[in-house]
C-alpha positions as a Markdown table, in Angstrom:
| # | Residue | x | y | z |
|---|---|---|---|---|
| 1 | Unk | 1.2 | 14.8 | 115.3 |
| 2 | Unk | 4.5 | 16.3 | 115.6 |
| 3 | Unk | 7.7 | 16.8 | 112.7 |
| 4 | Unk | 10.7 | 17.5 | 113.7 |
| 5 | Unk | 14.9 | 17.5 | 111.5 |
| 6 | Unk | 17.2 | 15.1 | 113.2 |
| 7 | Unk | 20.3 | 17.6 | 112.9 |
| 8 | Unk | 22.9 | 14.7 | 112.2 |
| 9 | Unk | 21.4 | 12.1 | 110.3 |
| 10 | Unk | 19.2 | 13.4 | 106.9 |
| 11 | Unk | 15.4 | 12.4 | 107.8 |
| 12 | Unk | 12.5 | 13.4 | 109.5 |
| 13 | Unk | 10.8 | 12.2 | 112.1 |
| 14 | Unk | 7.7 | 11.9 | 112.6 |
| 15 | Unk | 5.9 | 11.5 | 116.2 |
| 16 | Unk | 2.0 | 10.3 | 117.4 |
| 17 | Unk | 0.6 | 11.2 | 120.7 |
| 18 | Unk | -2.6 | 10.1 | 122.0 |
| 19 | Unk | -5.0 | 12.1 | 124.5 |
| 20 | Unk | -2.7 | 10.9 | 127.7 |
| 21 | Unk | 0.6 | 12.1 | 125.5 |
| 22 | Unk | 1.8 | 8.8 | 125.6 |
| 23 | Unk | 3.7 | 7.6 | 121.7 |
| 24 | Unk | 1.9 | 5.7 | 119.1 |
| 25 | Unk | 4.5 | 5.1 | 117.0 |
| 26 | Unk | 7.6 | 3.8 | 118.8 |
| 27 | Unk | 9.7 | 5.3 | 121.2 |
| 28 | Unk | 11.8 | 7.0 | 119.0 |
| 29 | Unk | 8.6 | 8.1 | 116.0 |
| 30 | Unk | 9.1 | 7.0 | 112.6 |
| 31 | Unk | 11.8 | 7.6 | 110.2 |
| 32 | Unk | 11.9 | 9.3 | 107.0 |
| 33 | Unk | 14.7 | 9.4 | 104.4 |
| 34 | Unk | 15.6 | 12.8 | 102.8 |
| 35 | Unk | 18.4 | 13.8 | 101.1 |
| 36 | Unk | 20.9 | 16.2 | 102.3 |
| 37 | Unk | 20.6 | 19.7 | 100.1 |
| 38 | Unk | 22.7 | 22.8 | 100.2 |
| 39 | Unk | 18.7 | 24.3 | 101.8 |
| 40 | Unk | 17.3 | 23.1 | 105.1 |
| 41 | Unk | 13.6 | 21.7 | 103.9 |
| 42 | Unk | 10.8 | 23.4 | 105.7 |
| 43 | Unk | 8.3 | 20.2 | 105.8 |
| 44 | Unk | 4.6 | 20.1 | 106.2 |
| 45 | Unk | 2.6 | 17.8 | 108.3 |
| 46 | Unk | -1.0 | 17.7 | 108.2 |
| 47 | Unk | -3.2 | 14.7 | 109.3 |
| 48 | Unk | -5.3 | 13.0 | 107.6 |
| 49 | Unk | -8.6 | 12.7 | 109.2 |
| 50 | Unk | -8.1 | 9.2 | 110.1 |
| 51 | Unk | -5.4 | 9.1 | 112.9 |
| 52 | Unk | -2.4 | 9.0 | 110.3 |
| 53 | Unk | -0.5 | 11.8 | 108.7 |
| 54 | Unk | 0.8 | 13.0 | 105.4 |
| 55 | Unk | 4.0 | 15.3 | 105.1 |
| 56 | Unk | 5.6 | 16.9 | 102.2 |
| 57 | Unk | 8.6 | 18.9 | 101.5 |
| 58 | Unk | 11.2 | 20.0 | 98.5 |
| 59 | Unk | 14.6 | 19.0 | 97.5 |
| 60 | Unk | 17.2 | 21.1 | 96.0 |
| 61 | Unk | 20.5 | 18.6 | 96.0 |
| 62 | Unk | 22.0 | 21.8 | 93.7 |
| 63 | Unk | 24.9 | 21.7 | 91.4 |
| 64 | Unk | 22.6 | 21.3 | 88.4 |
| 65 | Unk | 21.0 | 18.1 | 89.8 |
| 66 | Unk | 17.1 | 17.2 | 90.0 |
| 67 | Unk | 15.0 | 18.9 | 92.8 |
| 68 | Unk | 12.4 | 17.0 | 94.1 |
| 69 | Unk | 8.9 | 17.5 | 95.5 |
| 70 | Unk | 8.1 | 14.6 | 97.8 |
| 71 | Unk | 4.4 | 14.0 | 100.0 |
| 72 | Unk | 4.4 | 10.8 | 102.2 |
| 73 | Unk | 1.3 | 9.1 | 103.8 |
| 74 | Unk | 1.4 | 7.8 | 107.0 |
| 75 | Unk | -1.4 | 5.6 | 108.2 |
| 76 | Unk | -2.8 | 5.3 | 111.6 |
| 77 | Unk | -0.6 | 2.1 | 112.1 |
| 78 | Unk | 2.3 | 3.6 | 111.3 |
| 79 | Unk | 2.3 | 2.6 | 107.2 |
| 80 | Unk | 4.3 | 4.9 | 105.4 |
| 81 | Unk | 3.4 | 5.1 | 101.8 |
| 82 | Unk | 6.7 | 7.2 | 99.7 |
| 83 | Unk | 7.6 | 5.2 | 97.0 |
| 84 | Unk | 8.2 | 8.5 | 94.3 |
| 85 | Unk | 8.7 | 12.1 | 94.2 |
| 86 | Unk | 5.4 | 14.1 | 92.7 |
| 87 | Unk | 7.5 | 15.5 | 90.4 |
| 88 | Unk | 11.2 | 15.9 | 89.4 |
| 89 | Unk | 12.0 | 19.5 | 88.5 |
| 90 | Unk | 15.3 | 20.4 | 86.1 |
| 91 | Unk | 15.7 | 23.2 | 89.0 |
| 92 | Unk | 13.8 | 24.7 | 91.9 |
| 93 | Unk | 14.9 | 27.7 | 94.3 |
| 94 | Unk | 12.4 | 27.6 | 96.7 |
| 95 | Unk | 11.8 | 25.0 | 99.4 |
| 96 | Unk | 8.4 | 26.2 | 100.5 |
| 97 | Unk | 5.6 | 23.2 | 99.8 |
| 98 | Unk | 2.0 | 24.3 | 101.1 |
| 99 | Unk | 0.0 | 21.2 | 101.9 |
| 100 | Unk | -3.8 | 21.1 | 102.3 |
| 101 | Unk | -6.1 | 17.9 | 103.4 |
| 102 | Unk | -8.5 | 17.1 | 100.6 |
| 103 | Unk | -11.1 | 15.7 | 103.0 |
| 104 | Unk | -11.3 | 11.9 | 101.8 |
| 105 | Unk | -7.5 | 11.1 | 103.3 |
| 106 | Unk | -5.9 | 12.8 | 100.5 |
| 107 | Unk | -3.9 | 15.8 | 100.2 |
| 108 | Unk | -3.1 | 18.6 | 97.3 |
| 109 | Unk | 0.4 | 20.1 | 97.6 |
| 110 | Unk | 1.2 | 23.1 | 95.8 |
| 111 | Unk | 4.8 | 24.1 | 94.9 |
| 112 | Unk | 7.1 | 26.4 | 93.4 |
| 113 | Unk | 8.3 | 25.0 | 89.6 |
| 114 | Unk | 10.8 | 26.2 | 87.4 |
| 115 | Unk | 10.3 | 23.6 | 84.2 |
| 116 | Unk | 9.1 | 26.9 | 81.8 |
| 117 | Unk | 10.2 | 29.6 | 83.5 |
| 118 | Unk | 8.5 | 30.7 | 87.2 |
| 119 | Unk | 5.0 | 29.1 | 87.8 |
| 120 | Unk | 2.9 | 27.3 | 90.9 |
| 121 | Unk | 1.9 | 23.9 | 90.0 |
| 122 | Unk | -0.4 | 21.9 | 92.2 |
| 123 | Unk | -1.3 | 17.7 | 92.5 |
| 124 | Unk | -3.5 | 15.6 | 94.2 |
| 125 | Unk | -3.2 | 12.1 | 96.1 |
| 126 | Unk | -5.3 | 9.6 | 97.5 |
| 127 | Unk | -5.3 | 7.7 | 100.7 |
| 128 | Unk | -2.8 | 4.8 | 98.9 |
| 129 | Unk | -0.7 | 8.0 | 98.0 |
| 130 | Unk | -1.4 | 7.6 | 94.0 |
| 131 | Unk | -1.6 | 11.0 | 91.6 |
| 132 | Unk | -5.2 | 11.8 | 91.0 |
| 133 | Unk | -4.3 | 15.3 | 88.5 |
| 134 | Unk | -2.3 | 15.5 | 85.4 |
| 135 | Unk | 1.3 | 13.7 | 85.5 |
| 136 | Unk | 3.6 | 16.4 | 87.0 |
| 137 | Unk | 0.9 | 18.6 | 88.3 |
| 138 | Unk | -2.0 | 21.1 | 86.9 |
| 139 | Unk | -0.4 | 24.6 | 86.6 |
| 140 | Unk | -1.7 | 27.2 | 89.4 |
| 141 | Unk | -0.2 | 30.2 | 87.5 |
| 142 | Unk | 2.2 | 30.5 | 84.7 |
| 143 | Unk | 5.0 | 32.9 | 83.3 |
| 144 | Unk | 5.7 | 34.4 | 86.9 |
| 145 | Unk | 8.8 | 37.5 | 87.3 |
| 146 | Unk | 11.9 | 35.2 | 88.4 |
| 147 | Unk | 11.6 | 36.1 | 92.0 |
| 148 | Unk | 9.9 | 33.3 | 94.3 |
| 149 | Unk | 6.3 | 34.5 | 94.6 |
| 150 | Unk | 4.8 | 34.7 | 98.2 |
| 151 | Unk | 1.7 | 32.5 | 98.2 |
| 152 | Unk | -0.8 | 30.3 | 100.8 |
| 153 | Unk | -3.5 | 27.6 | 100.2 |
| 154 | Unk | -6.3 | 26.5 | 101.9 |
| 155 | Unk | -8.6 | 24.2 | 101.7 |
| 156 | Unk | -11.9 | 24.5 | 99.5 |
| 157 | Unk | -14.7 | 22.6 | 101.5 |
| 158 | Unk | -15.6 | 20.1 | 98.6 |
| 159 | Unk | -11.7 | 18.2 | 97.5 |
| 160 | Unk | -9.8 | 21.0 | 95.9 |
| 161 | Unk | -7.7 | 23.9 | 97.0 |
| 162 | Unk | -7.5 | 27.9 | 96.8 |
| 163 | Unk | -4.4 | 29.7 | 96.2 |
| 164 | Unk | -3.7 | 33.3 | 96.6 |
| 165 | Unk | -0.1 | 34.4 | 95.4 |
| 166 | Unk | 1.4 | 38.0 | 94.5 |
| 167 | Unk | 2.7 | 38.2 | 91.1 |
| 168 | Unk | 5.9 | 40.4 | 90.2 |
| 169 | Unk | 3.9 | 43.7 | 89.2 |
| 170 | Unk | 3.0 | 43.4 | 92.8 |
| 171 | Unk | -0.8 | 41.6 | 92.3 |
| 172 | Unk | -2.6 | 39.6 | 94.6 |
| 173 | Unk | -4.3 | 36.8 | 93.0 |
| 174 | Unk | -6.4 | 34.1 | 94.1 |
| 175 | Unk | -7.8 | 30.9 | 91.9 |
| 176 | Unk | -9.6 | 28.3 | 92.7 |
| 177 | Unk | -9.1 | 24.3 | 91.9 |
| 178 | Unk | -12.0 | 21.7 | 92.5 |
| 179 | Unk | -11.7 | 18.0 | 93.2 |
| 180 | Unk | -10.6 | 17.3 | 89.2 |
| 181 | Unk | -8.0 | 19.8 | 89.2 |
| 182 | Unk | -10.2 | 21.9 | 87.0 |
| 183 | Unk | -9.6 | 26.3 | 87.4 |
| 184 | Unk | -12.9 | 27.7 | 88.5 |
| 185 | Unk | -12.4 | 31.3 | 89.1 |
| 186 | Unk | -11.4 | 31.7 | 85.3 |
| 187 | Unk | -8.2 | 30.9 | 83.6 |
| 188 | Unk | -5.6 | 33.3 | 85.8 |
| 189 | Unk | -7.9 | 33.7 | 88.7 |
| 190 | Unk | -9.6 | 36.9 | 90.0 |
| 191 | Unk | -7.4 | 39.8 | 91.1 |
| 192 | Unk | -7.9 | 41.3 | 94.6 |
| 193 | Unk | -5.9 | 43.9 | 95.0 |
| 194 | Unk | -2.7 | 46.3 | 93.6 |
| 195 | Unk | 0.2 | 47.6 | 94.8 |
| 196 | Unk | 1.0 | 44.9 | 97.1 |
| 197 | Unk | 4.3 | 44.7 | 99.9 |
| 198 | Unk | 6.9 | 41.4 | 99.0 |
| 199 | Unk | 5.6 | 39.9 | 102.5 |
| 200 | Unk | 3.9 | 36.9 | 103.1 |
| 201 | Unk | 0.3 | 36.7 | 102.2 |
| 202 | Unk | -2.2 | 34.4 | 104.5 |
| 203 | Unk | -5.4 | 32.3 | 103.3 |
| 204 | Unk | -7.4 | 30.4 | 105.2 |
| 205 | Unk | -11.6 | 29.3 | 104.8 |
| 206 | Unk | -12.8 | 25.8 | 104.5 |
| 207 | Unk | -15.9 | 27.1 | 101.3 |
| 208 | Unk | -19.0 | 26.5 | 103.9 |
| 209 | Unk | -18.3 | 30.6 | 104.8 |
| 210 | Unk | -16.0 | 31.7 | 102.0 |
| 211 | Unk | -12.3 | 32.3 | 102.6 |
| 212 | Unk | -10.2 | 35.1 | 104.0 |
| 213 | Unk | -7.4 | 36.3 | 102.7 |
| 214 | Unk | -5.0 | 39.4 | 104.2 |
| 215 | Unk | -1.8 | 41.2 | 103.0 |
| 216 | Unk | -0.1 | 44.6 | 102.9 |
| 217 | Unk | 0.2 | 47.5 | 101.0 |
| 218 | Unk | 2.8 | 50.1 | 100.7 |
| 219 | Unk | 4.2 | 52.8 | 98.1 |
| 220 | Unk | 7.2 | 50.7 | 98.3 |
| 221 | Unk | 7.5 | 46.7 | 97.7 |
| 222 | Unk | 9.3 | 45.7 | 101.1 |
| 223 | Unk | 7.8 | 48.6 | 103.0 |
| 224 | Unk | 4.1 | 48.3 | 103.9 |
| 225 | Unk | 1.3 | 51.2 | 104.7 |
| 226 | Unk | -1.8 | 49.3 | 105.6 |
| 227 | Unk | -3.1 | 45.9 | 105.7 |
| 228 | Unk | -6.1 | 44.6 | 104.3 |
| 229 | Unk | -8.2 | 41.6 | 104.7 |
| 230 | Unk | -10.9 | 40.3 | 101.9 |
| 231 | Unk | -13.8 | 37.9 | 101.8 |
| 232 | Unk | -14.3 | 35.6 | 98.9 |
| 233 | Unk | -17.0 | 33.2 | 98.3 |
| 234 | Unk | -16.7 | 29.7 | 96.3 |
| 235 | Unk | -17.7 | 31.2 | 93.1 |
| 236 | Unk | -15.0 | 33.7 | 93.6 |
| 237 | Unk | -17.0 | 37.0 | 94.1 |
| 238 | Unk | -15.3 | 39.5 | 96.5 |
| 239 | Unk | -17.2 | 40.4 | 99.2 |
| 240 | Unk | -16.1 | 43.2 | 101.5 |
| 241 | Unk | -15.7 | 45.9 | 98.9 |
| 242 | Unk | -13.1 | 46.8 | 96.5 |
């Protein structure tokens, strides 16, 4: 599966090779609408364990205007399923989206949201591309500093999604959501470390052997000392130490 910015026209395209490389879906892939925004999106692709794809990305049109958070399923004929944005935000400054499979053709994005002040929201969708969590998404974290937090998701194994994300006393969080939406490592998730660097932090695990996550340390926020990698299991212990 491959994603790629047409640089004249505003959409996507999206592209299906088979084990001899040869297209699947048209010579020239399949085309999605987006509009133009003062930001160049940064779309996901993931596929979705059935020969199709989904993709998801922000929109910031600016100017006071809506902002947009958009995932589109693409079956393994080539049906795209986008009718409506996930959710329309009053205003949004980042245009990160992170995009996980849910493991039954689904997929949970998680995004930055501005609608009370800074905060991660996630949602889930089916195969037919239909909400399956609270209209406008389940809230990740709440009451965030106003600078974008760094944060990474990975799947959890069993439908639902982990999300580690640095808050702005320099925290490194991590909470888990199951297949309902539902916050399982308590209400603001378990903190793994202090003191940690403004760079990006990376997750990854599937639950069967935990989930690893890594970042950086430093004395100051954009300058950074060590770097450390942690184990969690799904009930959110922490398992290599302090």
């Amino acid at each position: 599966l491959i994603m790629w910015q047409n640089p004249d026209y505003p959409y996507f395209v999206v592209q299906k090779l088979d084990a001899d490389g040869e297209t699947r879906w048209g010579q020239e892939g399949i085309r999605i609408k987006h509009l133009e925004t003062a930001f160049q999106q940064k779309p996901q692709i993931i596929s979705d364990g059935s020969g199709g794809a989904i993709i998801s990305w922000a929109e910031m049109p600016g100017e006071g205007l809506p902002a947009y958070v958009w995932v589109c399923q693409i079956r393994a004929d080539g049906l795209v399923l986008c009718e409506n944005p996930l959710r329309d935000l009053t205003s949004a400054i980042n245009i990160y989206t992170r995009l996980e499979r849910d493991g039954s053709g689904g997929a949970i994005v998680v995004w930055e949201d501005h609608r009370q002040g800074m905060a991660l929201y996630a949602q889930k969708v089916n195969a037919d591309g239909s909400q399956q969590w609270t209209d406008n998404g389940v809230p990740v974290c709440t009451e965030l500093p106003d600078a974008s937090p760094r944060f990474d998701t990975t799947g959890d194994g069993e439908g639902g999604v982990v999300i580690a994300w640095i808050d702005g006393d320099r925290k490194l969080y991590a909470l888990r959501l199951d297949a309902s939406g539902h916050k399982q490592w308590g209400d603001k998730g378990i903190l793994i470390a202090k003191g940690v660097c403004n760079l990006p932090v990376k997750l990854s695990g599937n639950g069967e052997n935990g989930f690893i996550v890594g970042w950086c340390e430093g004395k100051e926020i954009h300058h950074p000392e060590n770097s450390y990698v942690q184990k969690i299991d799904v009930r959110g212990n922490l398992l290599w130490g302090e």
